[in-house]
N, C-alpha and C positions, 0 to 999 in steps of 0.2 A: 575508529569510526568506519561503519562498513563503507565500501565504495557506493552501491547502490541503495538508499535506505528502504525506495518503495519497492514489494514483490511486482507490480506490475512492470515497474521498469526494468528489474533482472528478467523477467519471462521476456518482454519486447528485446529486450538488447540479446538476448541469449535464440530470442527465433529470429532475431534479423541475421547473427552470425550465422544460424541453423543454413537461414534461407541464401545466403550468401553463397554460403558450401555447397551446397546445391547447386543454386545457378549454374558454380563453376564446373563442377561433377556431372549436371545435366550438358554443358555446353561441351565440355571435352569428352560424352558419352555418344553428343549427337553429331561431334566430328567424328569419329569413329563409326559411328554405320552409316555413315556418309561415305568414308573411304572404303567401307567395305562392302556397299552396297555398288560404289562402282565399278570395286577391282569384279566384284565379282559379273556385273553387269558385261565389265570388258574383255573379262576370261570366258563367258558364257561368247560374244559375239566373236572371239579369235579364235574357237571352233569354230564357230557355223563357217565362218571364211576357208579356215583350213579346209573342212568339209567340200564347200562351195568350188574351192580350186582341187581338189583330189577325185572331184564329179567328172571334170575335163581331161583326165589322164587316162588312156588308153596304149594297147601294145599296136604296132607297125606290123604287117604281115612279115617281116625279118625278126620281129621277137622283142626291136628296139620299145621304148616307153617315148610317147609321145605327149605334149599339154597343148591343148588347142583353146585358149582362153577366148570368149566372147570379147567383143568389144567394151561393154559397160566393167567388165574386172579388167578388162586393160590400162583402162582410162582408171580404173583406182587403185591401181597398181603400180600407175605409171609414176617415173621419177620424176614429171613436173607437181604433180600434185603432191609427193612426199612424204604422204601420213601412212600410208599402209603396206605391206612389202609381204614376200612370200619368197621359200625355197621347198625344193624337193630334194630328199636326200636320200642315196640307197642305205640298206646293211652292212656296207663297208665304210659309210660314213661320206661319199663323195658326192658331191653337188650333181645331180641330176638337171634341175631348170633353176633359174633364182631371178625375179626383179631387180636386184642389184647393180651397179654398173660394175663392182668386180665381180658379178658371179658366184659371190660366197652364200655360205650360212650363215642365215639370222642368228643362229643360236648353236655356238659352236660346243656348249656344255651338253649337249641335248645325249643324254646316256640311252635312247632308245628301247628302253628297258618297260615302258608301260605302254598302254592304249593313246593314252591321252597325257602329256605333262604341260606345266604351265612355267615359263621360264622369262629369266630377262638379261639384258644385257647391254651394256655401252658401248657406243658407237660413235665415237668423235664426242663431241659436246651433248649428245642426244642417248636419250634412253631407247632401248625398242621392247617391248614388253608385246606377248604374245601366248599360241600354242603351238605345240608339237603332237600333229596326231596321227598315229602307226595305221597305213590302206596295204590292203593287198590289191594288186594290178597281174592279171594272170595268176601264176604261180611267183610272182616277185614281190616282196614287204617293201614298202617305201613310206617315209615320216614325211609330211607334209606341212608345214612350218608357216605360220601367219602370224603377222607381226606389228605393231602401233607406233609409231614413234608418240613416246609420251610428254614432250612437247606439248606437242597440241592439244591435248587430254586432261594437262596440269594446268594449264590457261582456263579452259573451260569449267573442269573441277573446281578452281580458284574463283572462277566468278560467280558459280553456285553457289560454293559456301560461302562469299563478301555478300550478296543477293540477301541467303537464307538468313544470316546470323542479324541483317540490316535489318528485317523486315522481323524476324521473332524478336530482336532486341526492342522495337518499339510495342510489341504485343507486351512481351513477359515485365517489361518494366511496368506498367500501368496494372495488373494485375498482381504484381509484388507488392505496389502501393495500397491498392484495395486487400488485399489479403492483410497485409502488416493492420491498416486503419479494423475490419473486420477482426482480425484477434485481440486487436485493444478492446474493442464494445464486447468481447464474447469473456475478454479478461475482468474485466470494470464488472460486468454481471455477475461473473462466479463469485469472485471477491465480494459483492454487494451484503450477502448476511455476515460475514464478517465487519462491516463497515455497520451493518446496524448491531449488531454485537458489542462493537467498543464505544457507540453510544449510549445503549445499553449501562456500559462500563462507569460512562461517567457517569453516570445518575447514583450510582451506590454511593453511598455514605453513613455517616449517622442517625439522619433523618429517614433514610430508605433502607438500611440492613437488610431487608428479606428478598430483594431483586438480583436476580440471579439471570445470566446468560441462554440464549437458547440455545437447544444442541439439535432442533428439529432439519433445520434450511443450512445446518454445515457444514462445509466440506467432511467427509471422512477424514482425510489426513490430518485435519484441525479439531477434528470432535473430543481426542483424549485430552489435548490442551485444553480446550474451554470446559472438559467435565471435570479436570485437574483445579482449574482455576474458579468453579463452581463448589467443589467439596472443600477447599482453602477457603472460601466464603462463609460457610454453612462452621467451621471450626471457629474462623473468625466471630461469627454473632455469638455462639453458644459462648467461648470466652466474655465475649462485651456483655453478654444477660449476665451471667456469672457475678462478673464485676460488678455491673449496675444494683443488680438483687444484694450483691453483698454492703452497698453502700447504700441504700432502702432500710436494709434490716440494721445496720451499726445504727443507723439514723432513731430508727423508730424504736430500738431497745436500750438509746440513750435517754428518752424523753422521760423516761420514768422516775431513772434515777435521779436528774433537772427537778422535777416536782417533788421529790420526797425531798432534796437536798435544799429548795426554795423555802419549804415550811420549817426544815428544822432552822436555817439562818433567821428567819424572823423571830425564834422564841433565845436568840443569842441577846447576851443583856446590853451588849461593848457596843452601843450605835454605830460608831468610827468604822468596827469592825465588820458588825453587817451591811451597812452600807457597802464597803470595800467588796466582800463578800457575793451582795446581792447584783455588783457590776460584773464583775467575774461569770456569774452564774449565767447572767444573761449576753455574756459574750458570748459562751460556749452556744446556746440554745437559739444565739443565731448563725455559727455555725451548722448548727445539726439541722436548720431550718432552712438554709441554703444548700446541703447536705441530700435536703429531700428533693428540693425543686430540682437539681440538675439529675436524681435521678426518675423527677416523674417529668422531664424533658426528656430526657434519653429516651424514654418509653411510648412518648408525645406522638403521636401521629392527625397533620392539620387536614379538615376536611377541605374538599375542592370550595363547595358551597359555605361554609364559615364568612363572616364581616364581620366588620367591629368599625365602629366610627370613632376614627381617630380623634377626632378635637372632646368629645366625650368622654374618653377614657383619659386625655393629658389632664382636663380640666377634674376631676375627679382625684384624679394623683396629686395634682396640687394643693387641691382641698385639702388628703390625706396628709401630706410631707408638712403642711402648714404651721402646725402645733410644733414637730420636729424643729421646724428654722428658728420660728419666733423663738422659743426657749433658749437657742443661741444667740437670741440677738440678730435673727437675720431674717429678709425676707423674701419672698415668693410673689413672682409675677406671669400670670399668662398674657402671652401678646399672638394675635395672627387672625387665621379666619374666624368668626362667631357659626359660622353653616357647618352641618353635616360633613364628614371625610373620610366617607367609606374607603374601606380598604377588606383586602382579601388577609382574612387574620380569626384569632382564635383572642377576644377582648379579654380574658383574664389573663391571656400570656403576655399580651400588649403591655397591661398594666403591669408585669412585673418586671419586664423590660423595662420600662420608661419610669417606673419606682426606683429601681437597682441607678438607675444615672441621677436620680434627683437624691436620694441619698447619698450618693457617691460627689454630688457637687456641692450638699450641704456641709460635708464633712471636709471639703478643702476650698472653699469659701471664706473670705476673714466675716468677724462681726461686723455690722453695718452694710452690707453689701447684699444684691439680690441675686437669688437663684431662678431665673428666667424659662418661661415654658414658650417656645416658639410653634404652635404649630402652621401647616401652611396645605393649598389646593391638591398639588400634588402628591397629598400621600407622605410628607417629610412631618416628620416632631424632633424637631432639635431642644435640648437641656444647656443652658448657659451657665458660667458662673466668672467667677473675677478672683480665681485662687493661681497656682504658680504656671499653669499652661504644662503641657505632657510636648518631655525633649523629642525630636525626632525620632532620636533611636530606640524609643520605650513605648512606639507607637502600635508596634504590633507585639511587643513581650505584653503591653498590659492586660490583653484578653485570655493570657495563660491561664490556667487553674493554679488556685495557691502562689501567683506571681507579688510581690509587695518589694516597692524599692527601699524600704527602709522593716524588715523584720521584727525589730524591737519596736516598734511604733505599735501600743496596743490600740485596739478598736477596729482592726482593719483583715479579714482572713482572704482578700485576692482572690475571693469569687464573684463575687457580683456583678463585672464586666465580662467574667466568664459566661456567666447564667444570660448577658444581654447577647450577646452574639451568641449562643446557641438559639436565643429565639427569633433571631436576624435571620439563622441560618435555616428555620424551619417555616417560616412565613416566606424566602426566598425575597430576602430585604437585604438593604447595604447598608453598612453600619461607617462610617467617616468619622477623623477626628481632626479637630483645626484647632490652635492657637490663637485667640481673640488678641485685639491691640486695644489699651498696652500689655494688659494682661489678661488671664483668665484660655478656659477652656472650653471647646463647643460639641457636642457629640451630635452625631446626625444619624438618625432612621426612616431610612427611603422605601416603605413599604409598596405591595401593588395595588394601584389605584382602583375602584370598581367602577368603569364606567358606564 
């Protein structure tokens, strides 16, 4: 069983991991120019500083190098305030001036080897991160050294990013939510001609063979499927006409031989015999006659506009089946409304419906006992009788073709519950069967009402 059965929920579950991924890949993309917009922010301002104090350095009429800092680089220099520090170093590598209280270098790696480098280093518990950048003063190179304690940098940085991530996390959630909701209605759409497509689907059958899928409104990636599952359809009917035409034609080029065979049995002398004979004959001839009807069903197509008034056509069949009971010894009753009961239907298929059950209850009916015509407002004509009731379990075998619980039982060829439910299934009627108490059987057809 697949995990996911509907396509739209592997696309949602597949773009929420999508979106997930993301998030995280966005969020750890947007820490990162975050740090790197500061390093560089910080490395751009630890020149201008270095700059800013190599502005103040001048020679002594003796030759010596002097720093005369203003007051305001004093004051941020100074070791109460702590964040920012500076040295001057010669080309031999030895502390010229330095902020510090031992007088060293910020940056004792500093290989003097470029314009400008960008360096760091630890200093007790504290980082100092900064630049190194190469002045001429006279004729003398000196590296001038400005430095951060990144302390204070990484606090600051810190509440940027708890701030930033605070503040985009309550945006980017609520717009993950509308995006997720948004690709379900944009999924639901695409999917929509597939969804009339497999209603479509249902509608084929027997009654409808020539209805076919559209391939106009769908997907590309699904059009070889449904044109796949449209020329499977079109092989399908051309077999079922095949069959039906070949059961048409056995039918209609049996009938002949029936009639030559009818006349010569009647000029046989043996009474006993033709009689025997002439029952035979006319078993076959209602096979081949039930033979025709489910292939000129097959081929049956009901109009929208068709009626037929039910209680007209029950009472008409009973009239017919009438001659049939009595000759058994049995009788025929209609019971129900005397009005009109229109229904949506084709009136000679009704009647052979509702024939096919009155024969079929005459013939397992005892002598003495009534075969009942119920019809009623609703569009139902029920057939009754008082014969052994149908077991549960043979309640849906008995509509088979050619089904018969007992084969050697002549009289009986297991079509004519076949022949009622194809015309149940072509009016779009329901066909029900009940067990009467104590005994007996009840067929029900629920046709649509016109109202």
């Amino acid at each position: 069983m697949p995990r996911f059965e509907s396509i739209i929920s592997r696309i949602v579950i597949l773009h929420v991991v999508a979106v997930v991924i993301t998030s995280i890949l966005m969020s750890v993309g947007l820490s990162w120019l975050l740090s790197y917009a500061t390093n560089n922010i910080h490395d751009k301002a630890m020149q201008e500083q270095a700059n800013a104090v190599a502005e103040h350095l001048s020679l002594s009429p003796d030759g010596h190098l002097e720093l005369n800092l203003p007051s305001d680089l004093r004051g941020l220099y100074s070791q109460e305030y702590g964040r920012y520090s500076y040295a001057v170093i010669d080309d031999q590598g030895r502390v010229l001036f330095s902020s510090l209280k031992d007088r060293a270098a910020l940056f004792r790696a500093d290989g003097r080897s470029a314009d400008v480098a960008f360096l760091q280093q630890r200093r007790g518990n504290a980082t100092v991160s900064g630049a190194s950048v190469r002045k001429t003063v006279g004729d003398r190179n000196v590296w001038v050294q400005a430095g951060e304690d990144l302390t204070n940098r990484d606090v600051l940085t810190d509440d940027i990013v708890a701030d930033f991530y605070k503040n985009v996390g309550w945006i980017t959630l609520p717009i993950l939510l509308v995006l997720l909701i948004t690709d379900i209605a944009i999924f639901r759409r695409a999917l929509r001609p597939l969804r009339q497509a497999s209603e479509i689907a249902a509608e084929i059958g027997p009654a409808r063979p020539g209805l076919r899928l559209p391939t106009e409104e769908i997907p590309r990636e699904v059009r070889p499927l449904v044109s796949a599952v449209n020329q499977g359809l079109d092989r399908l009917e051309e077999a079922f006409k095949v069959q039906r035409d070949f059961t048409a034609d056995a039918a209609h080029e049996l009938r002949t031989p029936l009639s030559i065979l009818r006349t010569r049995i009647d000029f046989l002398e043996d009474q006993e015999t033709r009689q025997a004979l002439r029952q035979n004959v006319e078993g076959m001839a209602h096979i081949i006659s039930q033979l025709l009807d489910i292939a000129e069903l097959d081929a049956l197509a009901i109009e929208p506009s068709e009626k037929a008034d039910l209680q007209s056509v029950a009472a008409e069949v009973a009239e017919f089946v009438a001659p049939l009971a009595l000759a058994q010894g049995k009788d025929v009753a209609l019971y129900g409304t005397t009005e009109p009961v229109w229904v949506k239907g084709n009136p000679e298929m009704l009647s052979r419906a509702i024939r096919n059950l009155a024969e079929n209850a005459i013939n397992h009916t005892p002598p003495g006992s009534t075969v009942e015509f119920l019809v009623e407002n609703g569009g139902t004509v029920s057939v009754l009788d008082h014969g052994p009731g149908i077991p549960e379990d043979e309640r849906k075998l008995i509509f088979r073709r050619f089904w018969r619980r007992d084969r050697r039982k002549a009289g009986s060829t297991g079509l004519g519950l076949s022949i009622v439910q194809r015309i149940a299934e072509l009016h779009s009627a329901t066909i029900t069967v009940e067990n009467r108490r104590p005994h007996g059987a009840c067929f029900s057809l629920k046709f649509v009402p016109l109202k």
